[in-house]
N, C-alpha and C positions, 0 to 999 in steps of 0.2 A: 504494500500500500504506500502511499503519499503519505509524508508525512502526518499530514494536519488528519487524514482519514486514519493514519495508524495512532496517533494520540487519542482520535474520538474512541476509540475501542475502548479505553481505559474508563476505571471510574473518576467521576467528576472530581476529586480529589488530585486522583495520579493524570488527570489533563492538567491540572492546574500547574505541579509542579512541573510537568514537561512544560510548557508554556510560560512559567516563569524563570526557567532558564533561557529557553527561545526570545525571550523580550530583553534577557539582559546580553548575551551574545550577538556581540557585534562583528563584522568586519572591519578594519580601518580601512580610510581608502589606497592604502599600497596594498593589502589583502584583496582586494575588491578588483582592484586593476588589476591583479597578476590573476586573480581567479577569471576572469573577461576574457583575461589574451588567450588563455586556451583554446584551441584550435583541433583539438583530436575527441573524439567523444569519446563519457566511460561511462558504464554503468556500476555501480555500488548498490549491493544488496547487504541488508542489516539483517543478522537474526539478532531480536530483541526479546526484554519483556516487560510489560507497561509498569511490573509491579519491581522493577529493577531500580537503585538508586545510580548505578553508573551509568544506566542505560538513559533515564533523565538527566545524567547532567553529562553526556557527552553526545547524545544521539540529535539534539537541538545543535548543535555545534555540526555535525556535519549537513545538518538542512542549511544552517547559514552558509555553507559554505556551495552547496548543491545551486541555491539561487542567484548566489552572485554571476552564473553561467546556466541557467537551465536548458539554453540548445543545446550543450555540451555533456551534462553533468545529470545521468538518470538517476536518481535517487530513491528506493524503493525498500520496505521496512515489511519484515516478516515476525510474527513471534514465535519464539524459540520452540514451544512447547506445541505451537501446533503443527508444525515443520520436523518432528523428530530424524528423517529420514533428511534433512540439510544438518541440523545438529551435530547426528552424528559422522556427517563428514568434515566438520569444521572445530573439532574439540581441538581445545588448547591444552596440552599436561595432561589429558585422558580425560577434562572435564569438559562438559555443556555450559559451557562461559557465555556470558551477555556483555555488552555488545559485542559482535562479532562480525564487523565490513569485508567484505568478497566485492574488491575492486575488479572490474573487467572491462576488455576493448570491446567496441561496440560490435561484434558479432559474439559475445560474450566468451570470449578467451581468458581464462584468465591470466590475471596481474598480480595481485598481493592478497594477501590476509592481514590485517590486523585487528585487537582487539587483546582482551577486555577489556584492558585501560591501555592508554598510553602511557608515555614514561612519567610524565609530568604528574597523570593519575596514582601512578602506582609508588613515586614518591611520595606526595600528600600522604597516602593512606601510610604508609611506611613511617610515616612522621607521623602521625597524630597516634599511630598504632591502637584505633579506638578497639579494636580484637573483632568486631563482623568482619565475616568474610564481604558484605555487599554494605553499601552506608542505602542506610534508607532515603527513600526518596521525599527530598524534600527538605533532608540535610543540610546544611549551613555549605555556601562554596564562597571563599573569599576571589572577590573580583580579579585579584593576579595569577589565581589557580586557576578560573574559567580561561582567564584571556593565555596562559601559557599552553593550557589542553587545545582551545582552539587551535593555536596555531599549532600543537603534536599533529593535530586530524590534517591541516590545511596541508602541511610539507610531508604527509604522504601523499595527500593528495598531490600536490606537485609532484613530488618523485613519481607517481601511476603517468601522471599525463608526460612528464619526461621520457616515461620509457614507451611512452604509445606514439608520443612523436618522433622518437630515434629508430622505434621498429622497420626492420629492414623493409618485412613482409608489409607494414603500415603504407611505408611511404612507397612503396613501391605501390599498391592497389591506390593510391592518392594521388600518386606523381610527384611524389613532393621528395 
């Protein structure tokens, strides 16, 4: 699903805190220009889950980044649990990890895997060592920890479209 239709799944509570991430996650505009100039399409499919607290405070983070280009940039959000059969081809360490991005070139080849967190995530938690394995949704994120995690998501994101622009097989079906 679209974002905003994979949010409404959730109960009016877990939309609110995905959505209160989404309003404070911005792009600046050197973010916003480099996320434009891309030129290769990708698709990014998410296994999520609405009642996930990484999955709110990171999965808003790549819809910001999805829209800064949407001719480019397919953006598209599955939950984990009803997808068992994508799950279990995308465990992290042997587990069913949330968030979980399946970057791919637009004939859906893939590109990268990342998830659960990113670095900047998994430091935070490392540091506050609050013991969940997951922070609830709706958890406290200090503003330089959202705007660091953004940019973890964004500079894979670049590196996918780096490597979809330099593909032999790409530019050759492109001419470019």
């Amino acid at each position: 699903l679209p974002f905003t239709k994979y949010v409404a799944t959730g109960k009016p509570a877990q939309q609110q805190a995905f959505m209160d991430i989404y309003e404070r996650a911005r792009l600046d505009p050197h973010q916003a220009e480099l996320v434009s100039s891309f030129v290769r399409d990708m698709k990014i499919l998410v296994s999520s889950g609405v009642w996930c607290g990484d999955c709110v405070q990171q999965v808003p983070l790549l819809a910001r980044i999805a829209e800064a280009n949407p001719k480019r940039i397919d953006l598209r959000i599955v939950d984990r649990d009803e997808h068992k059969d994508l799950a279990d081809r995308i465990m992290i360490n042997q587990g069913h990890r949330v968030p979980v991005a399946v970057f791919m070139a637009e004939d859906f080849e893939f590109v990268s895997l990342l998830g659960d967190r990113t670095l900047t995530r998994y430091r935070a938690v490392a540091m506050r060592n609050l013991g969940p394995a997951c922070p609830l949704p709706g958890a406290p994120v200090p503003d330089g920890e959202l705007s660091a995690t953004l940019e973890d998501w964004l500079d894979e994101t670049e590196r996918v479209h780096l490597i979809l622009r330099l593909s032999t097989r790409l530019r050759e079906k492109h001419g470019d």
